[in-house]
VOGU-3710 file (C-alpha; in Angstrom, 3 decimals, decimal comma):
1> xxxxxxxxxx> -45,616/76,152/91,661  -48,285/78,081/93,375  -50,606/75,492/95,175  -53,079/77,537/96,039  -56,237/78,080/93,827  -57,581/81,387/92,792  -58,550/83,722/95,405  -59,746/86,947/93,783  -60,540/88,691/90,195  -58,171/91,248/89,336
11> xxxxxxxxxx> -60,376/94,201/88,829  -62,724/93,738/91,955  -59,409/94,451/94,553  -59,865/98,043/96,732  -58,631/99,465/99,717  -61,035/97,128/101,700  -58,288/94,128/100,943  -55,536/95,943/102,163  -53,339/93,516/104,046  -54,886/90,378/102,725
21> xxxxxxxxxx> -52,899/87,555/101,307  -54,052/86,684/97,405  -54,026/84,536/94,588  -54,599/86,015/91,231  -54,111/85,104/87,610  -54,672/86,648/83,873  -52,452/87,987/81,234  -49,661/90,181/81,122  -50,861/93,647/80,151  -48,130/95,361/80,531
31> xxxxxxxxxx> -44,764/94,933/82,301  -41,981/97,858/83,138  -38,433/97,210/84,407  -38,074/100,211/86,880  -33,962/98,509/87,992  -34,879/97,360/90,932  -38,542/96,694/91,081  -40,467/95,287/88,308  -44,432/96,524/87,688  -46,631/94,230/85,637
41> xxxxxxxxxx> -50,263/95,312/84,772  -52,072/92,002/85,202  -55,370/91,503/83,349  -58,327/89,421/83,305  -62,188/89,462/82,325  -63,042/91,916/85,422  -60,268/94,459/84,981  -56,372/95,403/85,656  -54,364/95,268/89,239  -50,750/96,392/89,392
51> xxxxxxxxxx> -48,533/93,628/90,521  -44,967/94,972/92,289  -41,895/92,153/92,087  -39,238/93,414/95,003  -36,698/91,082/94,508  -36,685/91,268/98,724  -39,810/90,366/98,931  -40,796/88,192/95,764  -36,837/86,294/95,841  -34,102/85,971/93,431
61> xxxxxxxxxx> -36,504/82,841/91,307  -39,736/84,575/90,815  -37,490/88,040/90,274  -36,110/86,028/86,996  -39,942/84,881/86,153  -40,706/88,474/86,436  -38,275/89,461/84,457  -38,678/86,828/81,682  -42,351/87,522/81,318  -43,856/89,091/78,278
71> xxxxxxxxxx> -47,043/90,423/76,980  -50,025/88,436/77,047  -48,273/85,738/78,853  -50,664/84,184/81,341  -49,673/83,989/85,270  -50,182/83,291/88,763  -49,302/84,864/91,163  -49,251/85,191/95,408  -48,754/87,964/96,936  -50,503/91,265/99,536
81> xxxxxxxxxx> -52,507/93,741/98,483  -51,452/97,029/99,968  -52,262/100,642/99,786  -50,271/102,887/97,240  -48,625/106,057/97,726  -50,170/109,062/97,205  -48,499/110,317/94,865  -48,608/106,256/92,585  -52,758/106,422/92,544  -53,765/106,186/89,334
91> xxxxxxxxxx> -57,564/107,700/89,030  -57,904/105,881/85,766  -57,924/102,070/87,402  -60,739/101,148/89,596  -58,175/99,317/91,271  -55,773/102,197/91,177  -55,719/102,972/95,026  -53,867/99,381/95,449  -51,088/97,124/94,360  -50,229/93,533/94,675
101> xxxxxxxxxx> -46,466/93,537/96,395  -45,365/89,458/94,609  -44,367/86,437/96,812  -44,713/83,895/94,164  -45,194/84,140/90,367  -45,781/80,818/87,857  -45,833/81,461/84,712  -48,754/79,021/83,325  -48,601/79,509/79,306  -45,935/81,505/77,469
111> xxxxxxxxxx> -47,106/83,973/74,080  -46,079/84,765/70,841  -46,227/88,355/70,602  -49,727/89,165/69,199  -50,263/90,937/66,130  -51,759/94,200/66,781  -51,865/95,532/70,703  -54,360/94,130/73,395  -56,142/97,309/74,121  -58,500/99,770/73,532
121> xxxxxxxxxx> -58,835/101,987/70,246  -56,444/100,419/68,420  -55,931/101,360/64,633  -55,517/97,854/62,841  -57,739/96,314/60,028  -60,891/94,658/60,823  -59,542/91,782/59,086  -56,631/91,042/61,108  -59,011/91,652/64,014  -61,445/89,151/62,826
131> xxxxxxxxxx> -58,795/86,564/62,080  -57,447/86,262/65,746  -60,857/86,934/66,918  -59,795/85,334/70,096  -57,490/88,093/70,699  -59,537/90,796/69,987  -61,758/89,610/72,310  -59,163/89,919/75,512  -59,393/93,958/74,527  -61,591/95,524/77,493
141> xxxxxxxxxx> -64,033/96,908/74,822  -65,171/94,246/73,194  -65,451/91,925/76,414  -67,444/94,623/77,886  -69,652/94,628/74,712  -70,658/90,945/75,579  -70,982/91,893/79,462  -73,210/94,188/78,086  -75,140/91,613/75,773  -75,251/88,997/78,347
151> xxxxxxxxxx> -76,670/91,485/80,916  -79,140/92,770/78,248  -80,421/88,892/77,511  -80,807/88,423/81,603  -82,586/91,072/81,922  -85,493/90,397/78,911  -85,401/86,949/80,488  -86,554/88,334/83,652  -88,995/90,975/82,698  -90,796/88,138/80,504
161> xxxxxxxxxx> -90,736/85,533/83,256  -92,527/88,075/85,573  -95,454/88,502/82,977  -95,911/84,793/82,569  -93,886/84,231/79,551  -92,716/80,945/78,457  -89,309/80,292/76,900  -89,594/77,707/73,878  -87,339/76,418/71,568  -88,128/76,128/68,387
171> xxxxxxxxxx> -86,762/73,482/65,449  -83,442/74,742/63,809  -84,348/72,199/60,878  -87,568/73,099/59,101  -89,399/73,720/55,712  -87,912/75,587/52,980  -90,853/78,803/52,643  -88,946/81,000/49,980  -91,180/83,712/50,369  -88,818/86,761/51,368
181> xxxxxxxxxx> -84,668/86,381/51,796  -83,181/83,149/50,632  -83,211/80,108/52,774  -79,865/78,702/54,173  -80,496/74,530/52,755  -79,160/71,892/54,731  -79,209/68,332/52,498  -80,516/65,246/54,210  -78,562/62,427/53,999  -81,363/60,154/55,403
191> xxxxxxxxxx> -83,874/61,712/52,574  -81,971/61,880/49,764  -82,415/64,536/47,651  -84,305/66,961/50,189  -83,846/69,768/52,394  -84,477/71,293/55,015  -84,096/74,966/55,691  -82,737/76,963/58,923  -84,974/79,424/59,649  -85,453/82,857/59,273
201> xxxxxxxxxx> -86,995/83,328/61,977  -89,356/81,424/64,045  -92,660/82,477/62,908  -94,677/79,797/62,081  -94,009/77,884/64,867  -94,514/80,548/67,489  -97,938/81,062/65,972  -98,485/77,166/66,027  -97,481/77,504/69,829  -100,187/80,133/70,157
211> xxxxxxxxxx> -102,631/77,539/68,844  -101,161/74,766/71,190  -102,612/77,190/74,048  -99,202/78,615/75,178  -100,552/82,053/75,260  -97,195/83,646/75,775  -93,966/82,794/74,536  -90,434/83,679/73,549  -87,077/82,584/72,596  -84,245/84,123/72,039
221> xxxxxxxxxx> -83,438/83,061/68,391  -81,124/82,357/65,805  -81,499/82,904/63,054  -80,418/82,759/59,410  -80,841/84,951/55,953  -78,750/84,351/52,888  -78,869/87,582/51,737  -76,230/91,013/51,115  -74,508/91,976/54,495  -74,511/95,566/55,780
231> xxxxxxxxxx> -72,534/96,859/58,758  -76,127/95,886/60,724  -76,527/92,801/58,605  -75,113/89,102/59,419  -75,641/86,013/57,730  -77,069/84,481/61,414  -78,262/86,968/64,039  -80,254/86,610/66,849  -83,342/88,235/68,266  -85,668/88,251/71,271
241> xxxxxxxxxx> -89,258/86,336/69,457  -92,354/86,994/71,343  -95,909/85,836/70,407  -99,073/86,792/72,241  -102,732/85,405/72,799  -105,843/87,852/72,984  -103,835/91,177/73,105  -104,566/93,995/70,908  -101,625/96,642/69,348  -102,076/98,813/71,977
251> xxxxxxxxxx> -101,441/96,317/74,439  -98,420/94,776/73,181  -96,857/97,683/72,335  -97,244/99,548/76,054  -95,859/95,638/77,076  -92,991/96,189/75,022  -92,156/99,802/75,928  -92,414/98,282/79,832  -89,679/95,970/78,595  -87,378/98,282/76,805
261> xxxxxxxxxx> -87,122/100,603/79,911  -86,487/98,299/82,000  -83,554/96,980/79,881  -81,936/99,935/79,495  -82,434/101,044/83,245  -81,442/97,397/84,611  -78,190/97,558/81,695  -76,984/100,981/81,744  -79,191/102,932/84,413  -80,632/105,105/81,954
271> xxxxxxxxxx> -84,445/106,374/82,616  -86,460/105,970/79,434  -89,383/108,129/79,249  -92,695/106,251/78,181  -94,854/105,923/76,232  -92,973/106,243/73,495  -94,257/108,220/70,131  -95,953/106,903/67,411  -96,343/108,164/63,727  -97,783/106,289/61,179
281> xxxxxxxxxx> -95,829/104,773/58,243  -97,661/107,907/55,813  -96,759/110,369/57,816  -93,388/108,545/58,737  -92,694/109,003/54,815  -94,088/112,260/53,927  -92,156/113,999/56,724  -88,818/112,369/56,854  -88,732/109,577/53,433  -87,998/106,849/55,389
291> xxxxxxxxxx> -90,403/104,172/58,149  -87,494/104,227/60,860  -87,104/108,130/60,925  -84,125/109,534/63,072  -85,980/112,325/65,379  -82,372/113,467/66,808  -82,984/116,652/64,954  -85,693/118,175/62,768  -85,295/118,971/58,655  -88,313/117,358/57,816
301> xxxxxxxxxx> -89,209/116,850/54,164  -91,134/119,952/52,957  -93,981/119,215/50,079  -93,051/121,897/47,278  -95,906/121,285/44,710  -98,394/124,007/45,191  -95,084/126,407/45,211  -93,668/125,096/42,207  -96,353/124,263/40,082  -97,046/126,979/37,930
311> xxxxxxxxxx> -93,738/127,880/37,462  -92,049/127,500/34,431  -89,545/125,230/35,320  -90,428/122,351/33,355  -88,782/120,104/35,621  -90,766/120,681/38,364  -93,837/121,059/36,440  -93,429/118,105/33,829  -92,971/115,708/37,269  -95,858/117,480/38,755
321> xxxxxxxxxx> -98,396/116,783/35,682  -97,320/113,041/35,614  -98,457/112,787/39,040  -94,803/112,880/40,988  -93,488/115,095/44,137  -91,512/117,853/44,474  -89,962/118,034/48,337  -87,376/119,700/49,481  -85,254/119,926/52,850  -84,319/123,516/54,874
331> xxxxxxxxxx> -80,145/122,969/55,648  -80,114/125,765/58,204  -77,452/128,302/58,042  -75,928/126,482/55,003  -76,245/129,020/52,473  -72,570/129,172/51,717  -72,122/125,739/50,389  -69,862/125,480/48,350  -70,376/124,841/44,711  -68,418/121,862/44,157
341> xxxxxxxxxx> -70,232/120,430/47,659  -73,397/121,236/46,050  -72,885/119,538/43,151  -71,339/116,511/44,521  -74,480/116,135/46,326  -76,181/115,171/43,039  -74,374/112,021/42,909  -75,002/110,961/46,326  -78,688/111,360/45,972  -78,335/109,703/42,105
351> xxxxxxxxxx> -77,484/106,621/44,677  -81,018/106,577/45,622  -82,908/107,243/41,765  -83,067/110,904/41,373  -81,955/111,791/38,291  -80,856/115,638/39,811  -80,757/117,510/42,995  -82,144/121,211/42,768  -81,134/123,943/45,379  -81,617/127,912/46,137
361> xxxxxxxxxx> -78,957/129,158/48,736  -81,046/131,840/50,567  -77,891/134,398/51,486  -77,548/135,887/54,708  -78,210/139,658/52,814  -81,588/138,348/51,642  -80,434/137,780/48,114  -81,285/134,436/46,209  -78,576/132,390/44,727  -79,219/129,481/42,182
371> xxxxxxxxxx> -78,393/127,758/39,053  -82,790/127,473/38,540  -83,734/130,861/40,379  -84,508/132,448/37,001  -87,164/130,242/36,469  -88,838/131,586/38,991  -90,694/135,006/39,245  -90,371/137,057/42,767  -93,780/135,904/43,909  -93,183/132,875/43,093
381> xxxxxxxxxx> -89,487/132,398/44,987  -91,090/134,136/47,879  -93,593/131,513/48,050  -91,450/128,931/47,847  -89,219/130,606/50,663  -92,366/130,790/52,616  -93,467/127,145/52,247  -90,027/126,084/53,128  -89,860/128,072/56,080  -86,510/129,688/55,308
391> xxxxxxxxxx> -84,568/132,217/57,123  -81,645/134,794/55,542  -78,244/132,002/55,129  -80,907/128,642/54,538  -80,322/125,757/52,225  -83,108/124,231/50,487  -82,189/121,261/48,597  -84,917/119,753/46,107  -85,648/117,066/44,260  -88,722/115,983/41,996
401> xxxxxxxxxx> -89,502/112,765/41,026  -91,800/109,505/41,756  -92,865/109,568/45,356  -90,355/106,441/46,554  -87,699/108,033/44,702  -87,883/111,533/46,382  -88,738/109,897/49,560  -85,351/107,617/49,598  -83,094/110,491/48,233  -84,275/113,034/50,599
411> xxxxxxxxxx> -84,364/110,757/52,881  -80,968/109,502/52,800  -79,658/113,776/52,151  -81,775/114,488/55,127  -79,237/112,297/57,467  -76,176/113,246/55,538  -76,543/116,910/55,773  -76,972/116,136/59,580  -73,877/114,324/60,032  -72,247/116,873/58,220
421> xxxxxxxxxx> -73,386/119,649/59,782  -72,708/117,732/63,763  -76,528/117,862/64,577  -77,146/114,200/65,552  -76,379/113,902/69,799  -74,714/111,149/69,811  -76,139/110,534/73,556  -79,860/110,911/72,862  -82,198/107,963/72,677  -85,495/109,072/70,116
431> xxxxxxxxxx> -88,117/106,397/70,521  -90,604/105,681/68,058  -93,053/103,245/66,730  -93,936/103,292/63,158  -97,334/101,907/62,666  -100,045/100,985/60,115  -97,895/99,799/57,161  -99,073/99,252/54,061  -100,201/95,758/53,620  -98,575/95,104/50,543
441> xxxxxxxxxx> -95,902/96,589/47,584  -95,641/96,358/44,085  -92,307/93,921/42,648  -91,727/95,617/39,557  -89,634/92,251/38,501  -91,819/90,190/39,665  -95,377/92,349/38,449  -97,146/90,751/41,434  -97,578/92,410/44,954  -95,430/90,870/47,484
451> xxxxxxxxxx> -96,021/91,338/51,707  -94,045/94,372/52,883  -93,643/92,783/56,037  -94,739/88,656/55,644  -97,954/86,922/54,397  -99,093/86,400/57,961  -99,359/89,861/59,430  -103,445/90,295/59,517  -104,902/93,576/57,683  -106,783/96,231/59,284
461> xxxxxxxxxx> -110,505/94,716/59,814  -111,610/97,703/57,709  -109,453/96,862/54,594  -110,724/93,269/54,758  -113,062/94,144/51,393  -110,036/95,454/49,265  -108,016/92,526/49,465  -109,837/91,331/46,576  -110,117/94,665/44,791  -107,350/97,062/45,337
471> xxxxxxxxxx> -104,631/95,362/47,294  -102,629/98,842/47,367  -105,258/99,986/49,574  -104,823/97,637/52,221  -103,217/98,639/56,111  -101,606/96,350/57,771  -101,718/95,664/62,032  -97,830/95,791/62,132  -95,077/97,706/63,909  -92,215/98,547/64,004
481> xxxxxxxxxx> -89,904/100,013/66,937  -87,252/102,792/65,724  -84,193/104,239/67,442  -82,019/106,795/66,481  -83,232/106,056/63,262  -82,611/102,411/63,137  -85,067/99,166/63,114  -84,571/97,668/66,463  -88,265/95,313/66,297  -91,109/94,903/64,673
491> xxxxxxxxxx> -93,937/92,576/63,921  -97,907/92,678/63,659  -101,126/91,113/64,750  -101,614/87,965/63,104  -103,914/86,260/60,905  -106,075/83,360/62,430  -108,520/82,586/60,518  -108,336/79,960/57,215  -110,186/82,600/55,231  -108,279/85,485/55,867
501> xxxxxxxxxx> -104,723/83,515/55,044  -106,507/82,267/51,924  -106,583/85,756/50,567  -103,640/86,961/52,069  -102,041/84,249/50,129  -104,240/85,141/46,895  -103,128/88,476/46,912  -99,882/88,101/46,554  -100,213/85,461/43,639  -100,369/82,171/45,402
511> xxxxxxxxxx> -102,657/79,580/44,090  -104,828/77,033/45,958  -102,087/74,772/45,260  -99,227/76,271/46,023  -100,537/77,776/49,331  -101,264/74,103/50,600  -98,190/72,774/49,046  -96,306/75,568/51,451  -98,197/76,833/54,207  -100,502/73,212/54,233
521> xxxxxxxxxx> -100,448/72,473/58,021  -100,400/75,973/59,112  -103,970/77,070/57,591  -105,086/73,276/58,541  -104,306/74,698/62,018  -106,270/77,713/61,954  -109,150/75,140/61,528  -108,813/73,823/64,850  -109,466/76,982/67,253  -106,347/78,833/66,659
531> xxxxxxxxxx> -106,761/82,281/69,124  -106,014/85,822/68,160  -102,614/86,600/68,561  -99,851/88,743/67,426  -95,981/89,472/68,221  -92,813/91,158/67,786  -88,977/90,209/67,669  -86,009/93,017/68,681  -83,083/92,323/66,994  -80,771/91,762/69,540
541> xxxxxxxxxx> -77,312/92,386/67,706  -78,811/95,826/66,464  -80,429/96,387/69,866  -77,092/96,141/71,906  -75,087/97,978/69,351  -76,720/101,093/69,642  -76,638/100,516/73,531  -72,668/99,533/73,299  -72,276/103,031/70,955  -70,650/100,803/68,558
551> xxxxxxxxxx> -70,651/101,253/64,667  -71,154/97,873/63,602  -73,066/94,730/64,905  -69,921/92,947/64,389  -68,043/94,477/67,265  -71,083/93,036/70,063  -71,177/89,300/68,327  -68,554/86,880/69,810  -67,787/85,186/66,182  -69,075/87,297/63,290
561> xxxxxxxxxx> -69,082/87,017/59,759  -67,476/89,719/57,108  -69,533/91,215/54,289  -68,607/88,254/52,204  -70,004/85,709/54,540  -67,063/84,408/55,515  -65,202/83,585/58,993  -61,783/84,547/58,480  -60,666/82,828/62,234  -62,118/79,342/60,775
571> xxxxxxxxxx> -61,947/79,558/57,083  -65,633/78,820/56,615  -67,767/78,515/54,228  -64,793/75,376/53,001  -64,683/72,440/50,490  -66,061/69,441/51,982  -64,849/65,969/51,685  -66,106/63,985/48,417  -67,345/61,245/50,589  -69,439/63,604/52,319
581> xxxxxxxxxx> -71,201/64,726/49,606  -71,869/61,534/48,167  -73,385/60,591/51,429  -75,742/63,566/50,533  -76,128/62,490/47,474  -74,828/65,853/46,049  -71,980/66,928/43,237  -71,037/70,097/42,696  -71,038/72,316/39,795  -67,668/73,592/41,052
591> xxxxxx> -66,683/70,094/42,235  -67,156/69,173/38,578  -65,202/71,396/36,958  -61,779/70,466/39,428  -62,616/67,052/37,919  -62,053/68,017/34,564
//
């Protein structure tokens, strides 16, 4: 038994320690039987050190440890750090200039063999990952996704704490406010038959802290949504909450550029350029169909109706007298698509609504090539060439239909046609805020306008009269923050006056009644000197994913869930015990039917 405790971390050993005596321990990484000498990779959280057992050196007993050792077992061990040979550097370790020659080894835990290898890139199903999550976690990739996170967190921590933010907590256990995703309930056994609700995010109570006088706050959050998962979706994520006092949009958002830069310098020494862009949710639409706009590359969405209308297409025109778009996109140097490609595509962008996909394939000789070019006089195709800006070998893909439909099909082709065609970098950052969102949008199933964003963001002062009029007509004070054409934050100036809520809440079909019944103690509070204010939360699990240059949010959270929900390590959601439930005063329908 090695009596010493642990002198050193594995990966942190360098030509400086040359002749020192150490202690070290991890996990087997590797281990190779070279005859006489033995060479075991040993591993821990800071990196990998190359351990030599010289049965001269180490002894006949901790030879036989050596040589009983597997994978993933974990060890001690005692031994010198000395200088390799030239020609046994290995330029791929950081530690590759030394090795440890053994004195002692003591082996403290023997391993099964695990089920897929403890390293990096590895081919093997998510599943499997996700079910020894614990193992997948020793890999060098993922821990160095949560370095990253944890570095990340420390770093908005201090940047806040410098500008005289105050870190809050706010209640896990609150009011069920079904106005949005679906609450996760919690039953109370103390109050039988009620719930509370974990919360989707802390926004009431970080503008209640505003009224307390707190002036600036944050948290970083959990939160829950029971809704669909996506690969950027979880059932509980977490994000950085901030709330302000007396700030205006243009203020918080230079603030929050301040503390993006100095995340991403402070986290991966990269130099973001500010201020960053801004395009208004309009314009954010009509040029690219979508409010979180990849600007990695160009093919902006090209408006087609003065081009197309008096054609006789009846298509185009039919959609253009009902008072719907035509757009197309330019697929540079595409022309030679191939037909079945082409027509796939109409299925991909049926995903989204349209009920076709229209192209021309401008060919390199000048010719025009399509299944609706007849339809068309010369003039007229020239014209649309013209408006669509395209060169001998183009591809102009079109669709006509309802403005969100072209917008989201287009859209959505737009980025395809990009990743297809290799013309996203991969290594760019594109910064943008989206601002001045529509207040409000129509739910067709619900034939009531519902709060694009929530019932709390304040309208533009000079909308204020259409609230009661035309709510389609209202701007909101939000924003969002896009990157590489994903969501990373977003939030709004709030409301903070009684008044303003009132119709806020009238607009979107809650009565009197119901608004007190909900929201009650928050409008009470606007009564008693509540201050301007308005906010913004990053989510964080999106945020360091696109730092990590990882394809799913699952691979920078310690314990995810799969799309289903589910935790495949723990076996959660599970069946309770029947006690428990009657403690909550609760029986299942399921429960009900085992009974029978």
């Amino acid at each position: 038994m090695i009596n010493e405790k642990r002198s050193s971390s594995c990966g942190v050993l360098d030509v400086a320690n040359a002749g020192q005596s150490v202690v070290l321990c991890g996990w087997v990484s590797k281990r190779r039987d070279h005859g006489g000498l033995i060479f075991v990779d040993l591993r821990d959280r800071s990196g990998i050190c190359q351990i030599v057992v010289d049965p001269e050196a180490a002894g006949p007993i901790n030879f036989k440890t050596a040589e009983d050792i597997r994978n993933e077992y974990v060890i001690k061990v005692k031994g010198d750090v000395r200088t390799r040979d030239e020609a046994a550097i290995n330029p791929n370790l950081a530690t590759g200039k030394i090795e440890v020659l053994a004195r002692e080894i003591e082996v403290l835990n023997k391993a099964k063999t695990p089920p897929f290898y403890i390293q990096d890139g590895i081919d093997t199903d998510e599943n499997i990952r996700l079910k020894y999550r614990y193992l997948d976690l020793r890999r060098p990739e993922m821990q160095k996704c949560l370095i990253l996170r944890h570095k990340v967190t420390k770093l908005m921590r201090d940047f806040l704490d410098q500008r005289n933010f105050l870190e809050i907590e706010t209640p896990m256990l609150t009011k069920s406010t079904p106005e949005g995703a679906r609450d996760y309930l919690v039953p109370s056994r103390v109050n039988p038959g009620k719930f509370y609700a974990l919360p989707q995010s802390p926004q009431i109570f970080k503008q209640l802290l505003m009224v307390s006088g707190m002036e600036r706050y944050f948290q970083i959050a959990r939160c829950f949504r029971d809704e669909d998962l996506r690969a950027d979706r979880q059932p509980e994520f977490t994000q950085l909450d901030m709330e302000m006092s007396f700030m205006s949009v243009d203020e918080i958002l230079e603030l929050m550029e301040g503390l993006i830069k100095f995340v991403f310098d402070g986290a991966l020494g990269t130099d973001i350029k500010i201020p960053f862009r801004r395009m208004t949710w309009d314009e954010a639409m009509d040029r690219y169909g979508s409010d979180k706009p990849d600007l990695r590359f160009g093919m902006e969405l090209v408006n087609m109706v003065d081009a197309v209308k008096d054609a006789d297409f009846t298509v185009f025109r039919s959609v253009v007298e009902n008072g719907g778009q035509v757009k197309a996109i330019n697929v540079k140097g595409y022309a030679n698509i191939p037909r079945r490609e082409a027509d796939a595509l109409k299925d991909f962008v049926g995903i989204y609504g349209a009920k076709g996909l229209a192209y021309i394939q401008y060919q390199a000789d000048g010719n025009v090539k399509s299944p609706i070019a007849k339809f068309f006089t010369k003039e007229q195709m020239d014209n649309i060439l013209a408006t669509a800006k395209a060169e001998p070998g183009d591809l102009l893909f079109f669709v006509a239909d309802k403005p969100s439909v072209v917008a989201a099909a287009l859209g959505a082709l737009r980025i395809e046609m990009a990743k297809r065609l290799n013309l996203i970098d991969p290594n760019a950052l594109e910064f943008l805020w989206v601002v001045d969102f529509p207040m409000f949008e129509y739910d067709e199933e619900e034939k009531r306008y519902v709060a694009m964003h929530h019932p709390f963001t304040s309208p533009r002062d000079e909308d204020l009269p259409m609230l009661a009029t035309d709510p389609s007509k209202v701007y909101a004070k939000a924003y969002d923050m896009v990157l590489n054409g994903t969501e990373i934050g977003g939030g709004s100036i709030r409301i903070h006056r009684r008044d303003v809520q009132k119709q806020i809440f009238s607009a979107i079909g809650l009565t009197d009644e119901e608004a007190q019944e909900k929201f009650g103690f928050m409008m009470n509070a606007f009564e008693y000197g509540a201050p301007p204010h308005g906010g913004l939360a990053f989510g964080l699990d999106r945020l360091i994913m696109i730092m990590a240059k990882r394809e799913s949010i699952r691979d920078v959270i310690a314990f995810p869930k799969t799309q289903s929900a589910s935790c495949l390590m723990t076996q959660a959601p599970n069946d309770v015990d029947e006690k428990q439930l009657r403690e909550l005063h609760i029986r299942t329908s399921m429960l009900a039917k085992k009974d029978k």
